[in-house]
C-alpha positions as CSV (number, residue, x, y, z in Angstrom):
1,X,50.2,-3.3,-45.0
2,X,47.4,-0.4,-44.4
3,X,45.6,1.0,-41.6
4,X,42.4,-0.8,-42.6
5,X,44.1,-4.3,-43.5
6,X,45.8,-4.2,-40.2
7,X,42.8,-3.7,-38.2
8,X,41.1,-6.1,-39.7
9,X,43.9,-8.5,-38.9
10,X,43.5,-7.3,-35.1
11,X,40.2,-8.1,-35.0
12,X,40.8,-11.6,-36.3
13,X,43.2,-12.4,-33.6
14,X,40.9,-11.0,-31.3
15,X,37.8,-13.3,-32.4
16,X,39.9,-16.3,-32.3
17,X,41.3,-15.5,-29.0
18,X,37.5,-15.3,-27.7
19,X,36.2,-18.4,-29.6
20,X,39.2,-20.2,-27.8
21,X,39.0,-19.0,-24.2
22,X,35.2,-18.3,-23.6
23,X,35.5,-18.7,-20.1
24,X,38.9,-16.0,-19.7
25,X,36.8,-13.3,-22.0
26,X,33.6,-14.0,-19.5
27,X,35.6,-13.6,-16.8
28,X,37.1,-10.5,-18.0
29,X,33.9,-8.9,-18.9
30,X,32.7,-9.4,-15.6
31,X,35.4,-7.8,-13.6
32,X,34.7,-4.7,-16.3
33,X,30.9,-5.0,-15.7
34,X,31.5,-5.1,-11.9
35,X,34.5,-2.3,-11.6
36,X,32.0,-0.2,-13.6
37,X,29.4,-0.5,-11.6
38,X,31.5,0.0,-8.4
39,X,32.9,3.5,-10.0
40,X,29.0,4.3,-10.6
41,X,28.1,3.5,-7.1
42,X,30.7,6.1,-6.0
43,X,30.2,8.7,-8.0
44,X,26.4,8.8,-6.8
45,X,27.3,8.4,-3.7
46,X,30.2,11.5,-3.8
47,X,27.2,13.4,-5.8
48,X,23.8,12.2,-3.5
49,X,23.8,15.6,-1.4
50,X,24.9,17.6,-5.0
51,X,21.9,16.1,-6.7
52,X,19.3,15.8,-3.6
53,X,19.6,19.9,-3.2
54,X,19.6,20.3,-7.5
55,X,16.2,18.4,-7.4
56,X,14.8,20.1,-3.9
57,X,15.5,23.9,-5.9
58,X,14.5,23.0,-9.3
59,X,11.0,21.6,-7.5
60,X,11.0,24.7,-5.3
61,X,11.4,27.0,-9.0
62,X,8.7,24.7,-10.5
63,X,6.0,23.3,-8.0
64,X,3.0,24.6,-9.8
65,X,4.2,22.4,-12.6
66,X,4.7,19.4,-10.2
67,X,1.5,19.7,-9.1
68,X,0.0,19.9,-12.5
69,X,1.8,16.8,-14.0
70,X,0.7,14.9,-10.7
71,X,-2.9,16.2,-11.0
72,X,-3.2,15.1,-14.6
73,X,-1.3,11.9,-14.1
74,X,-3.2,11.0,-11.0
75,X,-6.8,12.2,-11.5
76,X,-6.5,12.7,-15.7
77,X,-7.7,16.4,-14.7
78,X,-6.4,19.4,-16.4
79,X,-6.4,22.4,-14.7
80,X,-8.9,24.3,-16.9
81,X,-11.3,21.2,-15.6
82,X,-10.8,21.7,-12.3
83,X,-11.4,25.2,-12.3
84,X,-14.5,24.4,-14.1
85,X,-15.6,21.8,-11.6
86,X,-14.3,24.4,-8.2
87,X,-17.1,27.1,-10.3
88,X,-19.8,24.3,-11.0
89,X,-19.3,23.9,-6.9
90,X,-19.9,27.1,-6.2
91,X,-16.3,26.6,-4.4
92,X,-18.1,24.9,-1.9
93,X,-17.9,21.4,-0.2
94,X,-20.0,18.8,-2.1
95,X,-21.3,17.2,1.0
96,X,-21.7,20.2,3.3
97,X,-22.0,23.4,1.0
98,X,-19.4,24.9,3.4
99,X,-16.8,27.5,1.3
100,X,-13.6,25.7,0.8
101,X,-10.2,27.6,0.8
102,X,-8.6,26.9,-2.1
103,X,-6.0,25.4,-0.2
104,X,-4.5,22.1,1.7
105,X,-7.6,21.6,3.4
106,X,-9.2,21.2,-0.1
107,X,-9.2,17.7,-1.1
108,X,-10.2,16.5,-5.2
109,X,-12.4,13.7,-4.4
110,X,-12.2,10.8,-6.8
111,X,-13.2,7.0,-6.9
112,X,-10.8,4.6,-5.9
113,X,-11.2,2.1,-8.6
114,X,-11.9,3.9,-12.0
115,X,-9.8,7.0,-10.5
116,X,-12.9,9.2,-11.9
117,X,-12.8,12.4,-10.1
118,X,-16.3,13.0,-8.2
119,X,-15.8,16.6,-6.6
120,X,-14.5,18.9,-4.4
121,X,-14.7,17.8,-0.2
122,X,-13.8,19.5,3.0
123,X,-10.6,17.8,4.7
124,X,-13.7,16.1,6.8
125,X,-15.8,14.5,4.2
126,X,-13.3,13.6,2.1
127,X,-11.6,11.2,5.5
128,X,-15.1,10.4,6.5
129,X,-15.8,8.8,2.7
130,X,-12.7,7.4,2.7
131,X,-13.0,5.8,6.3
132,X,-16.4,4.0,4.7
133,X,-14.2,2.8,1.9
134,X,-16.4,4.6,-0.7
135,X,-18.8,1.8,0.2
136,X,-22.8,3.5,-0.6
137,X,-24.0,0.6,1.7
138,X,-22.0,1.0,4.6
139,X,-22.9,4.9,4.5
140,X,-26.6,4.4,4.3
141,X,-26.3,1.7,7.3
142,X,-24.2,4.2,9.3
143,X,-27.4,7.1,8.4
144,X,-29.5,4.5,9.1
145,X,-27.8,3.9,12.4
146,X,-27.5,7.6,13.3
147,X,-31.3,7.8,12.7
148,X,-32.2,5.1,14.5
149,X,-30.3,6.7,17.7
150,X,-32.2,10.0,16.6
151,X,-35.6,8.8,17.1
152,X,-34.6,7.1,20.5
153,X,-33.1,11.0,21.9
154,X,-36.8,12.5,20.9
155,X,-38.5,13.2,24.1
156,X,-42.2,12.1,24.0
């Protein structure tokens, strides 16, 4: 008998063994599935300080490029774009015309719902818009309002 004959004999026992004790081979595979995923569950938990510094360096080495992909995947601006919107602006803040540092305090101001980017805001403007909930109404009642208290200040 060859190699290939005998194999195939194997696997013949082996399929009639499974069609005859279903409930054995399911129990079997389980263990296996289970003792595998235990031996997984080890290993990243030996490795979770390993892999937690590899990740914090390679984002260290590459944060540009992490704050690229999240621009584009949160905004669906390119870089090129935004520079083209910061020179449109002057560099300045779209509500207040103040200069903006390029920086932290910079926010991209975008519309909640069609995620449409609108401009460039101070760190002020861009919590006060948000605290109106980008609502036009609500921040022409609230001018309104401020107004209103205006006129009453005036001395006559």
């Amino acid at each position: 008998m060859d190699q290939e004959e005998k194999r195939a004999k194997q696997r013949e026992i082996a399929r009639r063994y499974r069609e005859r004790h279903p409930e054995k081979v399911k129990e079997s595979s389980r263990r296996a599935d289970l003792k595998r995923k235990e031996k997984k569950q080890a290993y990243y938990q030996a490795t979770k300080e390993q892999r937690r510094e590899r990740s914090r360096r390679y984002y260290l080495d590459h944060k540009e490029r992490y704050r690229e992909v999240a621009r584009v995947w949160k905004y669906g601006i390119t870089e090129e774009e935004m520079d083209q919107l910061w020179y449109e602006q002057g560099g300045c803040c779209a509500i207040c015309g103040e200069q903006l540092e390029n920086d932290a305090c910079t926010h991209l101001d975008h519309d909640h719902e069609t995620g449409k980017v609108r401009g460039f805001l101070c760190a002020k403007h861009n919590v006060g818009l948000s605290a109106f909930g980008d609502d036009p109404e609500m921040l022409e009642r609230a001018a309104e309002y401020i107004r209103s208290h205006k006129q009453e200040e005036k001395p006559t």
